[in-house]
mmJSON file of the N, C-alpha and C atoms, coordinates in Angstrom:
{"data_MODEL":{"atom_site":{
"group_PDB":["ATOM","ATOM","ATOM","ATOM","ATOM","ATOM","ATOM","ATOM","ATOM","ATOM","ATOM","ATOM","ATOM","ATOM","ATOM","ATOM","ATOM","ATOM","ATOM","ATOM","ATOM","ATOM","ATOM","ATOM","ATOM","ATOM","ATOM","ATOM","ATOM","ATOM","ATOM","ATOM","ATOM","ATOM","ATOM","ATOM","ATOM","ATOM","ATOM","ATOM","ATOM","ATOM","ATOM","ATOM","ATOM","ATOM","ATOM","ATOM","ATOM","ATOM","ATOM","ATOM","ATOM","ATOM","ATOM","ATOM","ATOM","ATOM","ATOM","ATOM","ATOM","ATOM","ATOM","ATOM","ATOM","ATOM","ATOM","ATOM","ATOM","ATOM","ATOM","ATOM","ATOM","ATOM","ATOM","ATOM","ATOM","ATOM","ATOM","ATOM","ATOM","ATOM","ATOM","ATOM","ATOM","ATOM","ATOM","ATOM","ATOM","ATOM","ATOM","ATOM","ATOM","ATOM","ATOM","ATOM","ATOM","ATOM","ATOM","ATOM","ATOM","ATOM","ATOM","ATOM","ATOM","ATOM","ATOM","ATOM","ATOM","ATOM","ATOM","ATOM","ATOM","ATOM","ATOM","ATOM","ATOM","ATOM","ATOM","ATOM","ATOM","ATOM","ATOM","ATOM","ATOM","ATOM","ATOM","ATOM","ATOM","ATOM","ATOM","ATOM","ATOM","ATOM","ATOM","ATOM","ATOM","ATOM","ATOM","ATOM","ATOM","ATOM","ATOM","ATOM","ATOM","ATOM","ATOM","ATOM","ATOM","ATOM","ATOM","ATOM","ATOM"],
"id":[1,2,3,4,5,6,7,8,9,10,11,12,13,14,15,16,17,18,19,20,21,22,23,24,25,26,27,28,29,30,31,32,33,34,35,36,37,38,39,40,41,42,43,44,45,46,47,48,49,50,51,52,53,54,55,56,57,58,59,60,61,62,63,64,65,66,67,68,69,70,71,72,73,74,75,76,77,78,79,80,81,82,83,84,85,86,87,88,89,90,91,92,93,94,95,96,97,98,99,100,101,102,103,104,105,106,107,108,109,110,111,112,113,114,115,116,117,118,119,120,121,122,123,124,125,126,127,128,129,130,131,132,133,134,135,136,137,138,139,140,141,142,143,144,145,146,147,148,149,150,151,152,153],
"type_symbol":["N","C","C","N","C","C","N","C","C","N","C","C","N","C","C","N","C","C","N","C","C","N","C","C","N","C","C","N","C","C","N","C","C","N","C","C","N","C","C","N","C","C","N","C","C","N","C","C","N","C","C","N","C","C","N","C","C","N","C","C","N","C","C","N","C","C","N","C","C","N","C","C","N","C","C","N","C","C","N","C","C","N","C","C","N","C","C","N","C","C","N","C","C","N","C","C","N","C","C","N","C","C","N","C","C","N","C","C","N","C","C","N","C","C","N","C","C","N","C","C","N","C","C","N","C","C","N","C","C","N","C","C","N","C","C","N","C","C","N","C","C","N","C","C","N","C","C","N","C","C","N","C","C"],
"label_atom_id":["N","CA","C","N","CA","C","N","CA","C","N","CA","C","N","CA","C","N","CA","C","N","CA","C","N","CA","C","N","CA","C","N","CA","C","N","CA","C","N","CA","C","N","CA","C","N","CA","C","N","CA","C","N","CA","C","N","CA","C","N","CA","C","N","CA","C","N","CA","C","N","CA","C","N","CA","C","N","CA","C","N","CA","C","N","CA","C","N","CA","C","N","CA","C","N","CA","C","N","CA","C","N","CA","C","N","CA","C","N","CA","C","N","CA","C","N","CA","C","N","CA","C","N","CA","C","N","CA","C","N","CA","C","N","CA","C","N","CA","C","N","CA","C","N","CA","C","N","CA","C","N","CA","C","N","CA","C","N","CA","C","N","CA","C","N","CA","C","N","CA","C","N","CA","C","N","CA","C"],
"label_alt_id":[null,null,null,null,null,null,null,null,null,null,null,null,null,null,null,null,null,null,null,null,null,null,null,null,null,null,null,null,null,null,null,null,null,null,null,null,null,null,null,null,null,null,null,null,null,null,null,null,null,null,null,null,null,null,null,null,null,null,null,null,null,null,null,null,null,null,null,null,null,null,null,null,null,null,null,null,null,null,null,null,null,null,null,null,null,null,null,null,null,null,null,null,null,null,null,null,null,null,null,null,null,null,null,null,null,null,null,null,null,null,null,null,null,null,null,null,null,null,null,null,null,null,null,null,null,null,null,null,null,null,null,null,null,null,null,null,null,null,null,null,null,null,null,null,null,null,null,null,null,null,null,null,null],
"label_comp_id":["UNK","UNK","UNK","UNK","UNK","UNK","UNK","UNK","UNK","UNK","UNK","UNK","UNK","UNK","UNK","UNK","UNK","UNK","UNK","UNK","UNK","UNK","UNK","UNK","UNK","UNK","UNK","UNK","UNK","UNK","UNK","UNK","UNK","UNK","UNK","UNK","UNK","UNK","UNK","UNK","UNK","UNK","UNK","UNK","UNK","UNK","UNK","UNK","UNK","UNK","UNK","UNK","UNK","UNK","UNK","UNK","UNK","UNK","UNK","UNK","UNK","UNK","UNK","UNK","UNK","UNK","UNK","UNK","UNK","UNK","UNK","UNK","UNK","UNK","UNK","UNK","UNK","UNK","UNK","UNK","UNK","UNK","UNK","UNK","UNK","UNK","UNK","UNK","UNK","UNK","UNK","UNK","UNK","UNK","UNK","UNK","UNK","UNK","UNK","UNK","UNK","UNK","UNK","UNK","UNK","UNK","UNK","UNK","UNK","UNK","UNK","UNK","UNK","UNK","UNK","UNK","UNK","UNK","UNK","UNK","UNK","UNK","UNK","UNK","UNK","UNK","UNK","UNK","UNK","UNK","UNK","UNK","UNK","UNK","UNK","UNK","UNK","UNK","UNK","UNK","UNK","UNK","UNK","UNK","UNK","UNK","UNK","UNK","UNK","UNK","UNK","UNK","UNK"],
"label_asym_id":["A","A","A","A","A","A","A","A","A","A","A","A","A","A","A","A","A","A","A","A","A","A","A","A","A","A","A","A","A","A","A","A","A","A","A","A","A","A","A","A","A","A","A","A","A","A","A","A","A","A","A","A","A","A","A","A","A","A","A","A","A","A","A","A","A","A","A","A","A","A","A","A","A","A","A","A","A","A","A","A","A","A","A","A","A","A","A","A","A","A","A","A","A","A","A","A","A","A","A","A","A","A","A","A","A","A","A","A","A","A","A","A","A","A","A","A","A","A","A","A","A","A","A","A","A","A","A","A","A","A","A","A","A","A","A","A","A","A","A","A","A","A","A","A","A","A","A","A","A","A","A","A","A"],
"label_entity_id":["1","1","1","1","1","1","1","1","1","1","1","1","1","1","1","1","1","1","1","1","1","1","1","1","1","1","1","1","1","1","1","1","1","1","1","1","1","1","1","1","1","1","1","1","1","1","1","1","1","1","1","1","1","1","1","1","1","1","1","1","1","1","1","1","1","1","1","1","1","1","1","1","1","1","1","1","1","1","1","1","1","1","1","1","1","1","1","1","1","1","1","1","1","1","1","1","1","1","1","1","1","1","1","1","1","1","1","1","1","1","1","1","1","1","1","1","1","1","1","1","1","1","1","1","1","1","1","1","1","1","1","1","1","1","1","1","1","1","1","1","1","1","1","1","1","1","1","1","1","1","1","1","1"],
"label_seq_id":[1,1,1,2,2,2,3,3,3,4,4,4,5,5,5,6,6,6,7,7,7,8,8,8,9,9,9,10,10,10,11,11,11,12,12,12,13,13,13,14,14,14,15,15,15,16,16,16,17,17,17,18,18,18,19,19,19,20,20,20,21,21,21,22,22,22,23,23,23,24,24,24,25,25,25,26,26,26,27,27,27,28,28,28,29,29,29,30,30,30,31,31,31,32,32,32,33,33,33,34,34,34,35,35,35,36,36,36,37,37,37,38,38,38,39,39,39,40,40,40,41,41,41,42,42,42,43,43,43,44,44,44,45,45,45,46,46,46,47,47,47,48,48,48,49,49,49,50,50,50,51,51,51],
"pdbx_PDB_ins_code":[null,null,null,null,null,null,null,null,null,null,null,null,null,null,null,null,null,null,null,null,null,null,null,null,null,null,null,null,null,null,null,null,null,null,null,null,null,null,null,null,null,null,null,null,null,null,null,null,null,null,null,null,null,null,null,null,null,null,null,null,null,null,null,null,null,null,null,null,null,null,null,null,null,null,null,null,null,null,null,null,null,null,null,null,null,null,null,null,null,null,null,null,null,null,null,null,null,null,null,null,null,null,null,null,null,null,null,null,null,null,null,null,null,null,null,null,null,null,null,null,null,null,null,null,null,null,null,null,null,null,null,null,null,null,null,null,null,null,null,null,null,null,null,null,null,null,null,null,null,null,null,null,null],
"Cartn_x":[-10.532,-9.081,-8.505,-7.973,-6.986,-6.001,-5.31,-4.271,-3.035,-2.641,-1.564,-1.75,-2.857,-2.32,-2.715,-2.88,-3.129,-1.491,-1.078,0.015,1.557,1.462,2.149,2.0,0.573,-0.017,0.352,0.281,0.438,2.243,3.161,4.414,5.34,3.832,4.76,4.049,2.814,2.103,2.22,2.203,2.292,3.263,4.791,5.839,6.093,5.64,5.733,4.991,3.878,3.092,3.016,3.524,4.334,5.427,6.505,7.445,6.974,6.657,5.702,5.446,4.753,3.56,4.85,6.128,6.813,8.056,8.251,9.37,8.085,6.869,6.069,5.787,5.569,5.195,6.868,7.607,9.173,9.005,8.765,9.29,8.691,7.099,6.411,6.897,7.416,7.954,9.059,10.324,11.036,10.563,9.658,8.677,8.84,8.035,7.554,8.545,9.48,10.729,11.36,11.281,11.731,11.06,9.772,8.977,9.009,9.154,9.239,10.451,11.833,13.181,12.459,12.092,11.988,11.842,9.943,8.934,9.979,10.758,11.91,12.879,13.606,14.456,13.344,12.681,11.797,11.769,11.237,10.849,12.148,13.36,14.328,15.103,15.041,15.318,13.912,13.536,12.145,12.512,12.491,13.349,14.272,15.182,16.489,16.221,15.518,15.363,14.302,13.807,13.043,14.192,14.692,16.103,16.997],
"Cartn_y":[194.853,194.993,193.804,193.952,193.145,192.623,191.68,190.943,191.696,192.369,193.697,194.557,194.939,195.724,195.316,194.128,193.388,192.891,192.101,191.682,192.54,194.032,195.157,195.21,195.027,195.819,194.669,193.333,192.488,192.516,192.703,192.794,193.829,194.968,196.192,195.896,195.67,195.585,194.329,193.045,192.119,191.765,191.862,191.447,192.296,193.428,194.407,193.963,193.492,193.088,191.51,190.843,189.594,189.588,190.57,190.779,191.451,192.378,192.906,191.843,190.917,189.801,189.351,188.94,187.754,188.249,189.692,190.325,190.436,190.639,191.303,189.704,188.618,187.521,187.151,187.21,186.525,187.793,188.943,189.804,189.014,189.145,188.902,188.477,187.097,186.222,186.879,187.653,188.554,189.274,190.15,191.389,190.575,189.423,188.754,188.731,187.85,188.022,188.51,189.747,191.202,191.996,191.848,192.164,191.157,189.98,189.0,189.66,189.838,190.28,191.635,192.67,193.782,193.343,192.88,192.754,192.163,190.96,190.365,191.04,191.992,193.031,194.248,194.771,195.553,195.112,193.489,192.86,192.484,192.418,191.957,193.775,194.389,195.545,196.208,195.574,196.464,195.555,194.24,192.948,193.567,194.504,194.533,196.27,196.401,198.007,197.762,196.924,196.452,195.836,195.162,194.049,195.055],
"Cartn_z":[11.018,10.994,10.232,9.102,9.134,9.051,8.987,9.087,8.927,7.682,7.427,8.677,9.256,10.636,11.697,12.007,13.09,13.255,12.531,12.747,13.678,13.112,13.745,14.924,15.153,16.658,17.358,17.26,18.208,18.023,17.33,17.852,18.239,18.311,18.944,20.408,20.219,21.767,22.475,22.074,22.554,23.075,22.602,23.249,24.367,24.067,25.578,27.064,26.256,27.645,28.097,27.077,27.885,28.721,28.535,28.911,30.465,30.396,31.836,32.717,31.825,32.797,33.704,32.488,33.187,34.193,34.277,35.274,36.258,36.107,37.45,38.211,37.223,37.909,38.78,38.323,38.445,40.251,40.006,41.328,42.306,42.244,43.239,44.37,43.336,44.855,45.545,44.814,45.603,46.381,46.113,47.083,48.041,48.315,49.49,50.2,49.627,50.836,51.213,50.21,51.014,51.815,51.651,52.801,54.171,54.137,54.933,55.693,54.9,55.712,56.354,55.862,56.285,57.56,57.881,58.987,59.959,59.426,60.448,60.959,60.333,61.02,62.091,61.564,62.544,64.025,64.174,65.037,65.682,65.334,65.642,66.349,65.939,65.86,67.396,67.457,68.098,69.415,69.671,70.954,71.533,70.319,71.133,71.957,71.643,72.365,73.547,73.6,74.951,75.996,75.311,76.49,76.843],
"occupancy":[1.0,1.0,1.0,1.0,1.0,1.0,1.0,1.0,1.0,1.0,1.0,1.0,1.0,1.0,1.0,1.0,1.0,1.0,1.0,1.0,1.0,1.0,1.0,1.0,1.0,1.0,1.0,1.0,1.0,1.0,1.0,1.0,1.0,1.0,1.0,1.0,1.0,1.0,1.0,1.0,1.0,1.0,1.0,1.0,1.0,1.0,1.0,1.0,1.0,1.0,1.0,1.0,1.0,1.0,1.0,1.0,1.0,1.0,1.0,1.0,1.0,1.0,1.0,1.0,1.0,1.0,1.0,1.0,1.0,1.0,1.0,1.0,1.0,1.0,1.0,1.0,1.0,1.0,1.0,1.0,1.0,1.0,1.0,1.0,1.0,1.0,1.0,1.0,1.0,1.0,1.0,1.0,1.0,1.0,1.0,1.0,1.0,1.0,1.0,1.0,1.0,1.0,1.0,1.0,1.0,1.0,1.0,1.0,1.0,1.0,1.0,1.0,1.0,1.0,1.0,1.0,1.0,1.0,1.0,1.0,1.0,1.0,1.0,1.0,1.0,1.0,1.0,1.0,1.0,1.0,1.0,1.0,1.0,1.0,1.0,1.0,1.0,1.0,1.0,1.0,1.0,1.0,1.0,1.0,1.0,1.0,1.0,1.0,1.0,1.0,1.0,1.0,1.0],
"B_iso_or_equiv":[0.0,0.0,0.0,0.0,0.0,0.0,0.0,0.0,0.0,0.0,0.0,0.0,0.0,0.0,0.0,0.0,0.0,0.0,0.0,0.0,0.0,0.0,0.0,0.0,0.0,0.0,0.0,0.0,0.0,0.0,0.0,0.0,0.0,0.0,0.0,0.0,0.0,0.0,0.0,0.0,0.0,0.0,0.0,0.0,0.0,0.0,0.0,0.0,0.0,0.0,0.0,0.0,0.0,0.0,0.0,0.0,0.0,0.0,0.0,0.0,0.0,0.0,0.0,0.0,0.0,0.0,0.0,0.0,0.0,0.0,0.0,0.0,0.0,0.0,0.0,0.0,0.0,0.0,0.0,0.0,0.0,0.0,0.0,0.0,0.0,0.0,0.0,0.0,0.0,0.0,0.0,0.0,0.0,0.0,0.0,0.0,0.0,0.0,0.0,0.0,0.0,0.0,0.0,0.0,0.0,0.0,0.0,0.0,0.0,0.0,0.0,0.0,0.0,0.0,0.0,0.0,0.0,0.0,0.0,0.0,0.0,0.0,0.0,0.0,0.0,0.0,0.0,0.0,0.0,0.0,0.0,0.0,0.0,0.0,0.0,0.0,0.0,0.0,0.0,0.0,0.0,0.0,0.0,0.0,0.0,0.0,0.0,0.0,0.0,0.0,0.0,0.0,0.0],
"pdbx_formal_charge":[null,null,null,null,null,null,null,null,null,null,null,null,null,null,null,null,null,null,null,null,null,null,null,null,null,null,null,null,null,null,null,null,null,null,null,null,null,null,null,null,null,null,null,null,null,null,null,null,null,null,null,null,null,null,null,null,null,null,null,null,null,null,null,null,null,null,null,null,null,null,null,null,null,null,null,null,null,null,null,null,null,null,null,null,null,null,null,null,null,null,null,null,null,null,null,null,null,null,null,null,null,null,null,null,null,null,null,null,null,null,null,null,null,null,null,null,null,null,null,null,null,null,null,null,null,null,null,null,null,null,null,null,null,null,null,null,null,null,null,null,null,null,null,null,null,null,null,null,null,null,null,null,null],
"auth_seq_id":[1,1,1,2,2,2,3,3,3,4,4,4,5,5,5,6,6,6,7,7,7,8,8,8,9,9,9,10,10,10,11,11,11,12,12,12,13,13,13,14,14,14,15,15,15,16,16,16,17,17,17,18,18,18,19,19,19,20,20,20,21,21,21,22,22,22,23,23,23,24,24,24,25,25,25,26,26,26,27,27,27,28,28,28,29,29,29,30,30,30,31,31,31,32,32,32,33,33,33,34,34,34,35,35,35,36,36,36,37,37,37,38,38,38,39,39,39,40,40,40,41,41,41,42,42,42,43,43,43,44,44,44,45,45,45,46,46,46,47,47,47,48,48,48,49,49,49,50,50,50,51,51,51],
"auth_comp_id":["UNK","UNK","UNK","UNK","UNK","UNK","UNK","UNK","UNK","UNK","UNK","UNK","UNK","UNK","UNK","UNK","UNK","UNK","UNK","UNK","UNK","UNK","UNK","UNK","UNK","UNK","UNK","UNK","UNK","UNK","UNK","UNK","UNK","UNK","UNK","UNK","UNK","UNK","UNK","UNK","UNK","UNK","UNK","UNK","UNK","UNK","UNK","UNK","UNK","UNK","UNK","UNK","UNK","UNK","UNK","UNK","UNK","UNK","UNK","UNK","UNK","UNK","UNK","UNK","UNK","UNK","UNK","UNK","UNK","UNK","UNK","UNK","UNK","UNK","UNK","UNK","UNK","UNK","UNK","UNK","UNK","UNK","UNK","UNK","UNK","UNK","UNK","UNK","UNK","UNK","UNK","UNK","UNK","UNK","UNK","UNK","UNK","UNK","UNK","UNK","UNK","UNK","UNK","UNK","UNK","UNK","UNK","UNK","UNK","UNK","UNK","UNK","UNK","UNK","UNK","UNK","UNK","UNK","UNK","UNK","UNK","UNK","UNK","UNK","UNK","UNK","UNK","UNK","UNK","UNK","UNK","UNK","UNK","UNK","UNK","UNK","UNK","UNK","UNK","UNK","UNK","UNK","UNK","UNK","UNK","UNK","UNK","UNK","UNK","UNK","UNK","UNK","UNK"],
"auth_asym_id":["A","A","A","A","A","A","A","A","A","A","A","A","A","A","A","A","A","A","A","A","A","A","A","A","A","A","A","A","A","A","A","A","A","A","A","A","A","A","A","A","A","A","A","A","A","A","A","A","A","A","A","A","A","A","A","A","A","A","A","A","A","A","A","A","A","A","A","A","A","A","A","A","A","A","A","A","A","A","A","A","A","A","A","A","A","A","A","A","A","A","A","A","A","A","A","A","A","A","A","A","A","A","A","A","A","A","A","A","A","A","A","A","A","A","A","A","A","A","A","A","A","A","A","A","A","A","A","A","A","A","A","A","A","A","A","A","A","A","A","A","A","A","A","A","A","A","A","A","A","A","A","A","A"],
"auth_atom_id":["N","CA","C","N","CA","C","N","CA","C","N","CA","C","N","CA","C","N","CA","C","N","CA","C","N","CA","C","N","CA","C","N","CA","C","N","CA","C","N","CA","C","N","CA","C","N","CA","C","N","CA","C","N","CA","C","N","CA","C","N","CA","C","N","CA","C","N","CA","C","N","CA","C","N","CA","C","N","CA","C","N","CA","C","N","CA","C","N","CA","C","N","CA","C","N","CA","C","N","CA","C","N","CA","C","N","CA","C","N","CA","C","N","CA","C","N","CA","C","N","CA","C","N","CA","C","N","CA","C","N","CA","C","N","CA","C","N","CA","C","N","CA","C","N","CA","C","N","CA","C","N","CA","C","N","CA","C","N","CA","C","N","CA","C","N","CA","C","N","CA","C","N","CA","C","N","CA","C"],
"pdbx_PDB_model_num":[1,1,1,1,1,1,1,1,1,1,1,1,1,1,1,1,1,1,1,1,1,1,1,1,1,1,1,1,1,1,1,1,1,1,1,1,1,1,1,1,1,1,1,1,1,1,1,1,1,1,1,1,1,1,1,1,1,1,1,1,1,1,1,1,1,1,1,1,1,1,1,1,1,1,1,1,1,1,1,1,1,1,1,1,1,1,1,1,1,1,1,1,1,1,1,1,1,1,1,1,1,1,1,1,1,1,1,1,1,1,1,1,1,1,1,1,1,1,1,1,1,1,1,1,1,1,1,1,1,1,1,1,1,1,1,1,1,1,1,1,1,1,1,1,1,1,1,1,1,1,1,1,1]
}}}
């Protein structure tokens, strides 16, 4: 392969899948603490139907 169509493929494909990497890395940590809130309302939600 070269260079004349290498160059294409990495800026139709490459910026796509950097872009991916860096919203999926950036969520993660959201997920978590939205899963964290969830599990905390459940449990909070689950206390008050016992009392």
């Amino acid at each position: 392969m070269d260079m004349e169509t290498l160059l294409p493929q990495v800026a139709n494909y490459g910026f796509p899948m950097v872009l991916s990497w860096y919203l999926l890395v950036r969520m993660e940590g959201r997920l978590d603490r939205l899963t964290d809130s969830i599990n905390s309302l459940a449990r909070t939600i689950a206390a008050g139907k016992t009392a």
